[in-house]
C-alpha positions in Angstrom: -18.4 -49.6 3.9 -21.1 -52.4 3.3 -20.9 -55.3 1.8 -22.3 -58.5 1.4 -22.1 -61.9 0.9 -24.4 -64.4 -1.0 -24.0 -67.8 -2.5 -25.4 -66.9 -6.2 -24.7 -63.4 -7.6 -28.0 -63.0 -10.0 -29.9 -60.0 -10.4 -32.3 -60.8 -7.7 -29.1 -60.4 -5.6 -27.7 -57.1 -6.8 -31.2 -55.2 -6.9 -31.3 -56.7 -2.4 -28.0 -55.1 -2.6 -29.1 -51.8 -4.2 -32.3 -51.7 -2.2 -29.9 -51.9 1.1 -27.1 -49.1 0.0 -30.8 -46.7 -0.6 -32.0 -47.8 3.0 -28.8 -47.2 4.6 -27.6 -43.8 3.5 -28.9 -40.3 3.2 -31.4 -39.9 -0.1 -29.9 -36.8 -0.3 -26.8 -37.9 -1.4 -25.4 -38.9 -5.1 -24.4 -43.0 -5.0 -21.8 -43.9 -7.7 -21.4 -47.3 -8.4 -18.5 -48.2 -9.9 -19.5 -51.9 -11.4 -18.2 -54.6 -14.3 -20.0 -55.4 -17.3 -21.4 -58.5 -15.9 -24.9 -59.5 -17.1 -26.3 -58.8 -14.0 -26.1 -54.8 -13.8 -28.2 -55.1 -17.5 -30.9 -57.3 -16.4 -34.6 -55.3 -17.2 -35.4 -55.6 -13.7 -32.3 -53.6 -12.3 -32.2 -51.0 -15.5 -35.8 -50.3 -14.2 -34.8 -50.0 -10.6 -32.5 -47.6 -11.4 -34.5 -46.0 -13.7 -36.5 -45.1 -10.5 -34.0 -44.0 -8.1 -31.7 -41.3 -10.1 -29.2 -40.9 -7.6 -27.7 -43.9 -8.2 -24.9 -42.9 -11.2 -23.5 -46.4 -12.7 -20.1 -45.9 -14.0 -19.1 -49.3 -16.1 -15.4 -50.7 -15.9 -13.9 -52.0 -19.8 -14.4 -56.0 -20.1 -11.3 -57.1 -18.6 -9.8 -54.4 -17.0 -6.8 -55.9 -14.8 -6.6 -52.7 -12.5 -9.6 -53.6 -11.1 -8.9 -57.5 -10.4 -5.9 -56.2 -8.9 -7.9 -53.6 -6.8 -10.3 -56.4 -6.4 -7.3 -58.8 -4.6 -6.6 -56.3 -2.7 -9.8 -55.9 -1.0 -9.9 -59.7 -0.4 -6.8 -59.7 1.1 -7.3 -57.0 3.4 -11.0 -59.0 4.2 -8.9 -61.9 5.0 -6.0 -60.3 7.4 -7.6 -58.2 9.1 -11.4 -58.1 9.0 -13.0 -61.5 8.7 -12.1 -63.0 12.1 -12.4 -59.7 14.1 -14.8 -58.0 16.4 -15.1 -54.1 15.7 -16.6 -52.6 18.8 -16.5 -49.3 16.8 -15.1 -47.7 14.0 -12.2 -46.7 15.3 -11.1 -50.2 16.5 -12.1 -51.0 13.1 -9.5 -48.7 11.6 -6.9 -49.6 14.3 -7.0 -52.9 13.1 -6.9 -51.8 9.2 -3.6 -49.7 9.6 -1.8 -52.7 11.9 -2.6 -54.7 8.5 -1.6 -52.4 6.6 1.4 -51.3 8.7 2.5 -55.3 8.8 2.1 -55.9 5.3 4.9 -52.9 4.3 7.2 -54.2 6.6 7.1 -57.7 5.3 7.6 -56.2 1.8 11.1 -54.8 2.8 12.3 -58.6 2.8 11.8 -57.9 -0.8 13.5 -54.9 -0.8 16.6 -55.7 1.0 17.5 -59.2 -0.4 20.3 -59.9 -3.0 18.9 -58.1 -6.4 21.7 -59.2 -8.0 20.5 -62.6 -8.6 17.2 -60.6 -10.1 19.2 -58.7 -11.8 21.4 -61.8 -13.4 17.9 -63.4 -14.0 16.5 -60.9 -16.4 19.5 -60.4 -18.2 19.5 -64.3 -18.9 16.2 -63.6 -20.2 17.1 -60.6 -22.3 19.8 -62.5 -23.5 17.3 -65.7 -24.6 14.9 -63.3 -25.9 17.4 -61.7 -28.4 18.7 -64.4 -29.9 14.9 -65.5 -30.8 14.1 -62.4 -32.1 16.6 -59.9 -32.3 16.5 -56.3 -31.3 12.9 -57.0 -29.6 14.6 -55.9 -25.4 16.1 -52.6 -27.5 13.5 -49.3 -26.3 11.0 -48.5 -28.9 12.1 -45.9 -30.8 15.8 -47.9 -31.1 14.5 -50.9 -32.9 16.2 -52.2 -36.1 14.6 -51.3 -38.9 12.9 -47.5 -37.5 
């Protein structure tokens, strides 16, 4: 994986960035870059750039797509735990230290898992409850509405 790190993210930026992921990795092979629709990627300069080097395949995200802030999260996240502060003498100490995060982080979530879902449970049926008298029949499953 490579990444990078700057302080500004302008197109002068990206096109270092592109210039380094064509260095680094066989010509022969078929880049896909999954990106945003951030002003950056349409800049003349880049669309040019690519223009030039066909292997690169841009695949554009919709505006606002909250999979990918949520897959975006989870990259930081995994940065943050287990990357950032380490030393990688190779890429399998690298990984090592991936699955220990990764391993860590399930076995915190079962303190989710386990604890009293009843009180959940009482929560949202509070809510339900609230929620029908403001507009009733809006909790029922779609095709049970009033009124269908």
């Amino acid at each position: 994986m490579i990444g990078q790190c700057h302080p500004r993210h302008r197109h002068q930026e990206w096109l270092k960035f592109l210039r380094r992921l064509d260095r680094e990795f066989p010509h022969e092979l078929t880049l896909h870059l999954v990106m945003d629709n951030y002003g950056t990627h349409k800049e003349p300069s880049v669309q040019a750039w690519l223009k030039k080097h066909p292997r690169f395949v841009c695949h554009f995200i919709p505006t606002s797509s909250s999979w990918l802030n949520l897959v975006e999260r989870w990259f930081e996240e995994l940065s943050e735990k287990a990357i950032r502060r380490g030393a990688f003498v190779s890429v399998p100490d690298l990984q090592r230290a991936l699955m220990n995060s990764w391993r860590m982080e399930r076995e915190s979530q079962s303190v989710y898992l386990d604890g009293d879902s009843g009180r959940h449970h009482e929560k949202i049926e509070r809510a339900r409850a609230k929620l029908e008298q403001i507009k009733p029949g809006c909790t029922l499953p779609r095709g049970k509405k009033a009124g269908r």
